[in-house]
N, CA, C and O atoms as a MOPAC input file, in Angstrom:
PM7 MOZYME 1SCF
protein

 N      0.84200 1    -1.15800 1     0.00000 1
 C      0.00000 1     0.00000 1     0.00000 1
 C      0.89100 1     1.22600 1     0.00000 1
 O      1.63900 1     1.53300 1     0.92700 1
 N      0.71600 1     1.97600 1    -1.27100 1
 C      1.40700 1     3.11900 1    -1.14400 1
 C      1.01400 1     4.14300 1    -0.05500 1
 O     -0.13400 1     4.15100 1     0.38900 1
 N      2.05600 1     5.09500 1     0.42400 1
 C      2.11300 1     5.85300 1     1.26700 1
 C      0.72400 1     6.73800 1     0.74700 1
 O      0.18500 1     7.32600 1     1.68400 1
 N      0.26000 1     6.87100 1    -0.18500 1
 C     -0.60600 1     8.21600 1    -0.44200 1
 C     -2.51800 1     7.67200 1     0.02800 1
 O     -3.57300 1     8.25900 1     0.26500 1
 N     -2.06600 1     6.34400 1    -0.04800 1
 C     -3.66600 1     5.56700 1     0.15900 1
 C     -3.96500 1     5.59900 1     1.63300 1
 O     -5.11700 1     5.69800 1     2.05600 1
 N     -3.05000 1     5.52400 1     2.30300 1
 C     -3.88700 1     6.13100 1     3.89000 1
 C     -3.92700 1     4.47100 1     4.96000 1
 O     -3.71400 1     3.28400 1     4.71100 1
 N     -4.34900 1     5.31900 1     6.26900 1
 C     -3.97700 1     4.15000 1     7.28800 1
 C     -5.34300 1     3.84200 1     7.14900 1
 O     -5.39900 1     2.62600 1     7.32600 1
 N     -6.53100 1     4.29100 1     6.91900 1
 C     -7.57500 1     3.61900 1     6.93800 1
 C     -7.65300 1     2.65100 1     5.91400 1
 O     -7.89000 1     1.49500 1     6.26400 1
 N     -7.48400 1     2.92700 1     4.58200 1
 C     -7.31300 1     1.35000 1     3.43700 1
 C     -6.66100 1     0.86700 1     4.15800 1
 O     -7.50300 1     0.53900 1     4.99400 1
 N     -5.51200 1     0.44800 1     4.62700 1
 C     -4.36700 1    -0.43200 1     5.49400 1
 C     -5.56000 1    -1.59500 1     6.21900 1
 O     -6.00700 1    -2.71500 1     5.97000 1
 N     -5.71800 1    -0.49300 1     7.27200 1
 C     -6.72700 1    -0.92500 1     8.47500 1
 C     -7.40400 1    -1.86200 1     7.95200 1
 O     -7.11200 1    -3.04300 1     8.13900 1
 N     -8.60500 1    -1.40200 1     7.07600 1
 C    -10.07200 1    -2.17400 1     6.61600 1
 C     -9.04300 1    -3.80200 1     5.90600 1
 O     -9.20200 1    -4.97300 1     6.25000 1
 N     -8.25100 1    -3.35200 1     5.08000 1
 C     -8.00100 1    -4.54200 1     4.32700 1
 C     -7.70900 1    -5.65000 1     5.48800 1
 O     -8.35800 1    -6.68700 1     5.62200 1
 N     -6.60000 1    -5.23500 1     6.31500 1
 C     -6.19800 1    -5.61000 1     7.20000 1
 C     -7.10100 1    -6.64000 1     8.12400 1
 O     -6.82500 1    -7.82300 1     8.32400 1
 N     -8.30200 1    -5.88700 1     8.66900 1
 C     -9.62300 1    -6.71100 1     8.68100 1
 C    -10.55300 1    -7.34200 1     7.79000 1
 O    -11.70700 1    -7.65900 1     8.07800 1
 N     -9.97500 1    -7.50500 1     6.68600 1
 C    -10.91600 1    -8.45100 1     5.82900 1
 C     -9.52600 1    -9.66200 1     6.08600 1
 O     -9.67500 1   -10.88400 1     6.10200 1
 N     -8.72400 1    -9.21000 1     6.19700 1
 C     -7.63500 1   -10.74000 1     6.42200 1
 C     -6.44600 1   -10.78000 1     5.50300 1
 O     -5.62300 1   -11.69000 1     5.40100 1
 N     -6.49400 1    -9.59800 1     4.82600 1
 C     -5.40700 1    -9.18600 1     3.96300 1
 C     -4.24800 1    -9.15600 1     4.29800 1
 O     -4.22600 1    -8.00400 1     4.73200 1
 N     -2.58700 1    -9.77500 1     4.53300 1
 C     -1.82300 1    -8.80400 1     4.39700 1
 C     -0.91500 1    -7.59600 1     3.53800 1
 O     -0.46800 1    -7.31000 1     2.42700 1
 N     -1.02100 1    -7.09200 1     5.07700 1
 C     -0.67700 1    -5.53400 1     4.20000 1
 C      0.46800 1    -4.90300 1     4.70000 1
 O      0.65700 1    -4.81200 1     5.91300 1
 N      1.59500 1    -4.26100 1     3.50000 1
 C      2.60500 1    -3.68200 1     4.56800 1
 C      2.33200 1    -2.29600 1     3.59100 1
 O      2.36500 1    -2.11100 1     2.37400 1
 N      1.99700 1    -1.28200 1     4.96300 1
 C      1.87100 1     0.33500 1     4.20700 1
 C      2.93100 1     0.86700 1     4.28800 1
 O      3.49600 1     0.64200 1     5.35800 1
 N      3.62100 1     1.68300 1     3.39200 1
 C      4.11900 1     2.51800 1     3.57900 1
 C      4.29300 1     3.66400 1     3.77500 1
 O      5.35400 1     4.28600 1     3.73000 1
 N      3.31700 1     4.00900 1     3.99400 1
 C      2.97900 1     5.01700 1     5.38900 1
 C      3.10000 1     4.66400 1     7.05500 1
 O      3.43000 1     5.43900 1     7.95400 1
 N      2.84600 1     3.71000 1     7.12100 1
 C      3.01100 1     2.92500 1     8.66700 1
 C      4.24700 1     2.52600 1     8.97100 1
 O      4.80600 1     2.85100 1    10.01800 1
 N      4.76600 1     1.78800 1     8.07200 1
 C      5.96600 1     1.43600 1     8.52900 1
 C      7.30600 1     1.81800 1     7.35500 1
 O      8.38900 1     1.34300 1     7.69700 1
 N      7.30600 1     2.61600 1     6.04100 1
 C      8.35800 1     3.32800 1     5.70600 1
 C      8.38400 1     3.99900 1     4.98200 1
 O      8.77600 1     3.87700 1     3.82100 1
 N      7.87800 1     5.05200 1     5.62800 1
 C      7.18000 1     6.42500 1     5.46700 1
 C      8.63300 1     7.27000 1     4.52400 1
 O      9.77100 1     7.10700 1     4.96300 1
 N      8.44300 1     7.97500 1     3.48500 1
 C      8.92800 1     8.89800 1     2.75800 1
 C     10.02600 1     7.86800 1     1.55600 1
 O     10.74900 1     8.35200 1     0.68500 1
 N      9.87600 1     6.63200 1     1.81300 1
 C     10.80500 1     5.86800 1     0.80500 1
 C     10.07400 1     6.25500 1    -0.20600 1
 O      8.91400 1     6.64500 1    -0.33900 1
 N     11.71400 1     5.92400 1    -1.46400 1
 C     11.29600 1     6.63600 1    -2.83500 1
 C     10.43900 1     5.24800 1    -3.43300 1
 O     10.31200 1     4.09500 1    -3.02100 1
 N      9.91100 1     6.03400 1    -4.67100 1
 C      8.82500 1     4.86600 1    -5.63500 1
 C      9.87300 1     4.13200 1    -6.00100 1
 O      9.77500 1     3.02800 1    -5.46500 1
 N     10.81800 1     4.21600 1    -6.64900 1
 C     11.99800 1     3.11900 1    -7.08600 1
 C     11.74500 1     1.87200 1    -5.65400 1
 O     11.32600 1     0.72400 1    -5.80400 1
 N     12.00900 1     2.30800 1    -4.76700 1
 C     12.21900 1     1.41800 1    -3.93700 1
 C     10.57900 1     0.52600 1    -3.79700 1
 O     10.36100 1    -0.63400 1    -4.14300 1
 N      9.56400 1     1.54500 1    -3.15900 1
 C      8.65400 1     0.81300 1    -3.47800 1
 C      8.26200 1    -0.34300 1    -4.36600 1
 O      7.93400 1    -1.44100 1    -3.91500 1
 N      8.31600 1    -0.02800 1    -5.72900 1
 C      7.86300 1    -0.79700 1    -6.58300 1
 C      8.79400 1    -1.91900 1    -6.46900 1
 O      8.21600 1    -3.00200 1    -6.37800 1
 N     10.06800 1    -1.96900 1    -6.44700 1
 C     11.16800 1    -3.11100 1    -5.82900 1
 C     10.44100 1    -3.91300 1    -4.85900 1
 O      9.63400 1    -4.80300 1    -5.13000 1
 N     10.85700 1    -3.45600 1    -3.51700 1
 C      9.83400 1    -4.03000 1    -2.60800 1
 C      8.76200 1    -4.89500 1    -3.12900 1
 O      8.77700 1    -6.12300 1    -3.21300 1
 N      7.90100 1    -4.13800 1    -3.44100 1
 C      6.34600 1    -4.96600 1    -3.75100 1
 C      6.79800 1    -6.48500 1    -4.41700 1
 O      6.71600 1    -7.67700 1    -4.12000 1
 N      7.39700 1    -5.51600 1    -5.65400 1
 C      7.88800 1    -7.04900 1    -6.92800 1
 C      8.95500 1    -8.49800 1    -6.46200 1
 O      8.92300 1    -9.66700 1    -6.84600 1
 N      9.95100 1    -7.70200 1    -5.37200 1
 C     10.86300 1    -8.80700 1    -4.84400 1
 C      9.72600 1    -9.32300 1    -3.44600 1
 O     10.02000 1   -10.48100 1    -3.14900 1
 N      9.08900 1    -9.03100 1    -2.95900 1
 C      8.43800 1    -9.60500 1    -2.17300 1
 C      6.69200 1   -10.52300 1    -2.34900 1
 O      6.29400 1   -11.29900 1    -1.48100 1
 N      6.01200 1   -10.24700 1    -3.43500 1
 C      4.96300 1   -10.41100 1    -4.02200 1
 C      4.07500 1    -9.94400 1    -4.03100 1
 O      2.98100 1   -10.45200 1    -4.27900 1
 N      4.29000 1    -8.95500 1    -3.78700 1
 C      2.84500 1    -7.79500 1    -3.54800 1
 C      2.59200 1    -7.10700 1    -4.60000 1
 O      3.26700 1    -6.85300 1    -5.59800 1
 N      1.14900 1    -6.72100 1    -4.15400 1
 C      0.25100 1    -6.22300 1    -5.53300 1
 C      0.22700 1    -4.72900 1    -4.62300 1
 O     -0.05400 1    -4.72500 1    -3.42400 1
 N      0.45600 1    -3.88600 1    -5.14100 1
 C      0.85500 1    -2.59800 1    -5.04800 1
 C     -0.49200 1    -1.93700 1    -4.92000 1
 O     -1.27200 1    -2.63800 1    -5.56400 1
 N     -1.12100 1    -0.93100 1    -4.39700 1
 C     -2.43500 1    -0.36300 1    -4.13300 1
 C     -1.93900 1     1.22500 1    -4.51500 1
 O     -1.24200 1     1.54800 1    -3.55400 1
 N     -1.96800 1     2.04800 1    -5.21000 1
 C     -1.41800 1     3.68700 1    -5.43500 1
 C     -2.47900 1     4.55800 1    -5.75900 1
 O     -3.53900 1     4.04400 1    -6.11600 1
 N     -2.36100 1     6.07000 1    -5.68300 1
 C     -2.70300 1     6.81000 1    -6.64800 1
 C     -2.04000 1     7.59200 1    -7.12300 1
 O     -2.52200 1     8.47000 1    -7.83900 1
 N     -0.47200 1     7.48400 1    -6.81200 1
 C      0.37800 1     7.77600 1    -7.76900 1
 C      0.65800 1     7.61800 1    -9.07400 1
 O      1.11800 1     6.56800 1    -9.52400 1
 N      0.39100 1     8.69100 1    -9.80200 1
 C      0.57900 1     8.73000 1   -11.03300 1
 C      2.16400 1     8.11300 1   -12.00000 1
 O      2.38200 1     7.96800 1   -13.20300 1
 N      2.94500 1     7.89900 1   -10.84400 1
 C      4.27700 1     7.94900 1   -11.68700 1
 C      4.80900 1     6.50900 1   -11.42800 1
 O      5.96600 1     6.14700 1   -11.64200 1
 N      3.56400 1     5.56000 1   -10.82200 1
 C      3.67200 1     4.08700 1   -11.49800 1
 C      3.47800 1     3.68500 1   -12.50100 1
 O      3.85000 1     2.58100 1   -12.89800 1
 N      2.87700 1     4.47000 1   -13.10200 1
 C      2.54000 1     4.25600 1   -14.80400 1
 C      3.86400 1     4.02600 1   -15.56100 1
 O      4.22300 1     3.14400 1   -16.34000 1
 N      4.35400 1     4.92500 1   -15.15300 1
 C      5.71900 1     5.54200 1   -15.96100 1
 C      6.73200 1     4.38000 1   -15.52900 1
 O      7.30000 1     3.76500 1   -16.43100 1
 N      7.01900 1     4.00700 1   -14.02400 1
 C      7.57200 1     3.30200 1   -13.94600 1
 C      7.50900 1     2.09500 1   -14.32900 1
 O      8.52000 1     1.39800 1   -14.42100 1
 N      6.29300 1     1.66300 1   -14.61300 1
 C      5.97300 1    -0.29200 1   -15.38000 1
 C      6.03200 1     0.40800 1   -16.95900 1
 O      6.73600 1    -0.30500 1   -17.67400 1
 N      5.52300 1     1.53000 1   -17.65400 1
 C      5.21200 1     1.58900 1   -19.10200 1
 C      6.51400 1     2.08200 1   -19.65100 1
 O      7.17100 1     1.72000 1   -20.62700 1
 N      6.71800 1     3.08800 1   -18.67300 1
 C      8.57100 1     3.50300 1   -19.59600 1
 C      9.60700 1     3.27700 1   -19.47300 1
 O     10.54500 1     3.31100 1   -20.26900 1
 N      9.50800 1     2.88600 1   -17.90700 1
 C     11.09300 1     2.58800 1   -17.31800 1
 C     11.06600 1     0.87000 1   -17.14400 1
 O     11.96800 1     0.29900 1   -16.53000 1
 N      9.83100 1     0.07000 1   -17.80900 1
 C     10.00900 1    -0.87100 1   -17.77600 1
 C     10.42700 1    -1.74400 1   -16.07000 1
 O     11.33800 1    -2.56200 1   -15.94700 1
 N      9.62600 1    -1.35300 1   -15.09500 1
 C      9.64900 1    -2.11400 1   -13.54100 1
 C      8.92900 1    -3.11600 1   -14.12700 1
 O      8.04100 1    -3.09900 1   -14.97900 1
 N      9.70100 1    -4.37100 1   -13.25500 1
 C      8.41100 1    -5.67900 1   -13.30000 1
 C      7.44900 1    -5.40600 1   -11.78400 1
 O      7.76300 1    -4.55300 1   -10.95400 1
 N      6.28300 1    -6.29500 1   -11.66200 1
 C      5.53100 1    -5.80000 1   -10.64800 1
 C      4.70700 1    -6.80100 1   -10.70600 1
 O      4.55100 1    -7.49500 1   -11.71100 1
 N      4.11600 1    -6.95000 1    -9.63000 1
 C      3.23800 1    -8.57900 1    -9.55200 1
 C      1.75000 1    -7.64800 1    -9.78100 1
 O      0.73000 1    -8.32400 1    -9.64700 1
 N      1.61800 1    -6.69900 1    -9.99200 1
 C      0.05500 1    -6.13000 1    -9.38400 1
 C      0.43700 1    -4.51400 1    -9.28900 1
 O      1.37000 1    -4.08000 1    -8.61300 1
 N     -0.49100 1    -3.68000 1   -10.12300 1
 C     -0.83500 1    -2.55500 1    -9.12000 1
 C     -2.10200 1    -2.03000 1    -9.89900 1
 O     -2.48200 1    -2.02000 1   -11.07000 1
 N     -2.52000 1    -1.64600 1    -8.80900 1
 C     -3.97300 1    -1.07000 1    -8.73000 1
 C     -4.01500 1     0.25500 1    -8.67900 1
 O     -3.72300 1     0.67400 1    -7.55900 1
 N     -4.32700 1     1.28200 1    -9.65600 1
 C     -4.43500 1     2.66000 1    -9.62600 1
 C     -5.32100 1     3.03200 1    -9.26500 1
 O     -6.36100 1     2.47300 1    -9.61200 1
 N     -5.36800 1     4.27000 1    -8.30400 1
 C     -6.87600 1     4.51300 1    -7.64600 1
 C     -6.83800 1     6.21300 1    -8.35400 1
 O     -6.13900 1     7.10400 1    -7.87100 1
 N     -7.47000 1     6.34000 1    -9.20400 1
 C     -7.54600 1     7.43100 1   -10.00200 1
 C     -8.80300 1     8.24300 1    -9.95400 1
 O     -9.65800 1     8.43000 1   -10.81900 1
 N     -8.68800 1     8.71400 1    -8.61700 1
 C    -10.39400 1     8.96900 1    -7.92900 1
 C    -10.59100 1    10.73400 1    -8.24600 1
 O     -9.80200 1    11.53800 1    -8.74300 1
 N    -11.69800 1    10.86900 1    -7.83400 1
 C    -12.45400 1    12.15600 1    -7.73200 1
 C    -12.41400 1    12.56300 1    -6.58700 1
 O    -11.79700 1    13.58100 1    -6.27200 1
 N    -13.10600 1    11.79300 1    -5.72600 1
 C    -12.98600 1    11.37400 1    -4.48700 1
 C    -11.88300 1    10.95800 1    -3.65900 1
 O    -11.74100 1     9.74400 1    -3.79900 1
 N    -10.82800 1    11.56200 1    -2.65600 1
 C     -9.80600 1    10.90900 1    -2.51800 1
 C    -10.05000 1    10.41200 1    -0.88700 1
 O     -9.41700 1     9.60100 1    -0.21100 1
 N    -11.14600 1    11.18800 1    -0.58300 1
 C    -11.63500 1    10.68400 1     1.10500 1
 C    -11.44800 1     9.10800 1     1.26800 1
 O    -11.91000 1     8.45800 1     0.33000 1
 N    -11.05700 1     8.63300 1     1.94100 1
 C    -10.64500 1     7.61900 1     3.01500 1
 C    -12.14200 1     6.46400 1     2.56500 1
 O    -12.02000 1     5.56300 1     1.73500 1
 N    -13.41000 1     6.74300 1     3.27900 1
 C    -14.30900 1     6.41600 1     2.81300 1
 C    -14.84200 1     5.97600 1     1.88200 1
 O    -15.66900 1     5.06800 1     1.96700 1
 N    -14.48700 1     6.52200 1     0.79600 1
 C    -14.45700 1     6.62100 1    -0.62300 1
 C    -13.47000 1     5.65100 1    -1.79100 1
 O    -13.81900 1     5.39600 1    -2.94400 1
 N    -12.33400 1     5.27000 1    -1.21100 1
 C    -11.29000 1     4.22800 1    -1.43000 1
 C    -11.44400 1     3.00000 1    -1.22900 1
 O    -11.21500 1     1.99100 1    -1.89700 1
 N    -12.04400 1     3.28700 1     0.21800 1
 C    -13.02300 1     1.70500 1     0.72000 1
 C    -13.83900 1     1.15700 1    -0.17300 1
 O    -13.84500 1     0.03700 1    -0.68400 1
 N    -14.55200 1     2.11700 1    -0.30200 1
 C    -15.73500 1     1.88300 1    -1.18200 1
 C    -15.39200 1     1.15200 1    -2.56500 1
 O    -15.72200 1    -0.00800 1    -2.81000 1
 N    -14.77500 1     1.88300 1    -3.32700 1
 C    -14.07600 1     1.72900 1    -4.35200 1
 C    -13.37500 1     0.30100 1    -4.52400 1
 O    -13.67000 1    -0.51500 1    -5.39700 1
 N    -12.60600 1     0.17800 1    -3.75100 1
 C    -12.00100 1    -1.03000 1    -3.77900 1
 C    -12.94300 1    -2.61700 1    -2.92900 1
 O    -12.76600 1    -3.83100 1    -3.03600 1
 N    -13.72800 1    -1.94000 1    -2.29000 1
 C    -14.42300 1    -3.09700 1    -2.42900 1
 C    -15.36200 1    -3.70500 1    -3.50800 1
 O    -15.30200 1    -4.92400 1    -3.66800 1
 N    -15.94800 1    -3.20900 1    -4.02300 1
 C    -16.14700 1    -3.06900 1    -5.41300 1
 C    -15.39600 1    -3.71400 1    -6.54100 1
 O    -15.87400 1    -4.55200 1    -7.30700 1
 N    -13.68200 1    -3.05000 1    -6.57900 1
 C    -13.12700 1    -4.22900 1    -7.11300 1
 C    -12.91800 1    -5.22400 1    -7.06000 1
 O    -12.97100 1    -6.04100 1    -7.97900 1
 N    -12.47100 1    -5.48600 1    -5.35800 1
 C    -12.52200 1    -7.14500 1    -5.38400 1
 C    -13.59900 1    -7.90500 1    -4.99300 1
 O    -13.50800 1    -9.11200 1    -4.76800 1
 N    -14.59500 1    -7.28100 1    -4.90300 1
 C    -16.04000 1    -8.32300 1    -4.64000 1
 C    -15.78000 1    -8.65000 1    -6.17300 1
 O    -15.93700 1    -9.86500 1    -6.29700 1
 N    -15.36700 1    -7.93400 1    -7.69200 1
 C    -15.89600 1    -8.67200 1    -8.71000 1
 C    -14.30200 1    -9.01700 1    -9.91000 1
 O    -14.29600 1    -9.92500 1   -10.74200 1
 N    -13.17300 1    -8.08300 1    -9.68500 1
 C    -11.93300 1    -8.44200 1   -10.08000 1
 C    -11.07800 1    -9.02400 1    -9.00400 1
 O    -10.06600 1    -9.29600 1    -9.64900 1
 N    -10.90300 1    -9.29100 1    -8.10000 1
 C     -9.70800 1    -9.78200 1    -7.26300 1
 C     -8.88300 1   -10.64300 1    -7.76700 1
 O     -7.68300 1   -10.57700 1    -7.50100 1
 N     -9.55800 1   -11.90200 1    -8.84300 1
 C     -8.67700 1   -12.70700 1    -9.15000 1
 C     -7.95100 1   -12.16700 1   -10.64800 1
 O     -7.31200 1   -12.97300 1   -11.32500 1
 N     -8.08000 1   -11.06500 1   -10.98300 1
 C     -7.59100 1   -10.36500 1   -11.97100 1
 C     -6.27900 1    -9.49000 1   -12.08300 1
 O     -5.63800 1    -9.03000 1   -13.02800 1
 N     -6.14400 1    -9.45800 1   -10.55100 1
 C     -5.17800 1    -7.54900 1    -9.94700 1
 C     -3.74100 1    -8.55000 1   -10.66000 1
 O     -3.02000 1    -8.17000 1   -11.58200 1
 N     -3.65700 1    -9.59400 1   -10.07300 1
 C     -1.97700 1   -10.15100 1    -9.67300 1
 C     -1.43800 1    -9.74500 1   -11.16400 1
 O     -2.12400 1    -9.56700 1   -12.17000 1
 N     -0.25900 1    -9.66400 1   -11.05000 1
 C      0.34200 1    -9.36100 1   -12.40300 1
 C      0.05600 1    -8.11500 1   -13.54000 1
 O      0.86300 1    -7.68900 1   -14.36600 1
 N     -1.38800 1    -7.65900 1   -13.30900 1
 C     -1.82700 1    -6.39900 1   -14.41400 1
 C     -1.43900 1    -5.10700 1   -13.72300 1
 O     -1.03500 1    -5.21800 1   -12.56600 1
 N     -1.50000 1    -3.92000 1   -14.25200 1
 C     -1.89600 1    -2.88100 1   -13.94400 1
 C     -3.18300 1    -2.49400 1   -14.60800 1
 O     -3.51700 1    -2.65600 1   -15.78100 1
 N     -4.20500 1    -1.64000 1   -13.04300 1
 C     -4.97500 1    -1.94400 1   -13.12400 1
 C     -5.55800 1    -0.39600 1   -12.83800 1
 O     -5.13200 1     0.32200 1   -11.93400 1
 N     -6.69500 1     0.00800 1   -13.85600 1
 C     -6.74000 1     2.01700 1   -12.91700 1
 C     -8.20300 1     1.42700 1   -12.56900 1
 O     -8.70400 1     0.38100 1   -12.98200 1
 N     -8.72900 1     2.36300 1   -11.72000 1
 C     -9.44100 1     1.91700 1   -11.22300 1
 C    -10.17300 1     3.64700 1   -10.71600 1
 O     -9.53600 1     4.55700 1   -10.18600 1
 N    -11.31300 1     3.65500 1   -11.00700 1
 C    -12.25500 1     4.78400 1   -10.52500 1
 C    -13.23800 1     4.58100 1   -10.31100 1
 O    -13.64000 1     3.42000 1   -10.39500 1
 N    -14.07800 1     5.61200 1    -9.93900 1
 C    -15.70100 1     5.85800 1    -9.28100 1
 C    -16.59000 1     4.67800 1   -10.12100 1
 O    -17.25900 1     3.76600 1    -9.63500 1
 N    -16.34900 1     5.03600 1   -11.66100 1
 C    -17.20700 1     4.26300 1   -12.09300 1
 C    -16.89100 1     3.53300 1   -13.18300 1
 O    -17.61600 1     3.29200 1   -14.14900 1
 N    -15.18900 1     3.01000 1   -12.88700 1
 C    -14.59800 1     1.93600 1   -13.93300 1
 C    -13.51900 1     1.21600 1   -13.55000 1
 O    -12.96200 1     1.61500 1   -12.52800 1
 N    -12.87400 1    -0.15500 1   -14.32800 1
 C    -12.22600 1    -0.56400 1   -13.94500 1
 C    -11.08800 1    -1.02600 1   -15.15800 1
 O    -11.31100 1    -2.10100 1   -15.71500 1
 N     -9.97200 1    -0.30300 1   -15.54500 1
 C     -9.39000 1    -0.60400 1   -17.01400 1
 C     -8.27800 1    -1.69900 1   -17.12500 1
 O     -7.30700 1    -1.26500 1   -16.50500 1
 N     -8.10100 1    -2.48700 1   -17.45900 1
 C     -6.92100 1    -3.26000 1   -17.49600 1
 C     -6.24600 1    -2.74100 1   -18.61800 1
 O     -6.77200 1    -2.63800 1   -19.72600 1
 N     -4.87000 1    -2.34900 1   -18.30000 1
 C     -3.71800 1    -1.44800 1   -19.23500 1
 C     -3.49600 1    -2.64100 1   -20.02400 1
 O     -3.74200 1    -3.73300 1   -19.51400 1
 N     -3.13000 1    -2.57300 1   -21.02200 1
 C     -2.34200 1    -3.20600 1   -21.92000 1
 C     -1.26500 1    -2.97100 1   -21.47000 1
 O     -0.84400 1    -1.85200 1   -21.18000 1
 N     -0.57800 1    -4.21500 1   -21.33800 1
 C      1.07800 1    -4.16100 1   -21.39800 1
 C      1.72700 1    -3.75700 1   -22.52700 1
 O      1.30400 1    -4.31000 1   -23.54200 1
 N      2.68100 1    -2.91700 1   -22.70200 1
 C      3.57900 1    -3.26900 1   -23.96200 1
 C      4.96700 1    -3.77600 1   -24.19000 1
 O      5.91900 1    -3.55800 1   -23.44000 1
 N      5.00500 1    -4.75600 1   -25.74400 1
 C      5.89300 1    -5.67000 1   -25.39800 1
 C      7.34400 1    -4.51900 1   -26.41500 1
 O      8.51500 1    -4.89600 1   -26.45400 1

């Protein structure tokens, strides 16, 4: 969970039985290079609304097991919940491996390019 998604996504997932390591909670101000490392050497599906994961899987070529763009209107806490439950009540078995944007009222799977 990227630092920008908040301790409440953390939390909720956390109680559905998820694990989760935020980086906001536990390593707060590390750069996206490192992040996206992290996630990929460890197996995690990445949760952001950072814009400059794009760039990092589409231009700079990062591998990444998963990330989920939260490309909201809405950036309230509440509202993320919402959102993402939504996705995985009906994509969950979809996230691993894609990049994935994800808003109020859509859900896009990027094309990779080879």
């Amino acid at each position: 969970m990227d630092e920008n998604t908040g301790v409440f996504v953390s939390r909720w997932l956390r109680s559905l039985g998820h694990e989760v390591f935020s980086v906001y909670e536990e390593a707060r101000g590390i750069d996206d290079d490192k992040i996206i490392k992290k996630a990929f050497d460890e197996n995690w599906i990445l949760i952001t609304s950072d814009k400059d994961f794009g760039e990092k899987v589409y231009r700079e070529r990062y591998p990444h097991r998963g990330i989920i763009f939260l490309r909201l209107e809405n950036e309230r806490s509440a509202n993320k919940v919402a959102v993402l439950q939504r996705f995985l009540e009906n994509y969950s078995d979809r996230a691993s491996d894609n990049f994935v944007v994800v808003t109020e009222r859509q859900v896009r799977f990027a094309k990779m390019l080879l």
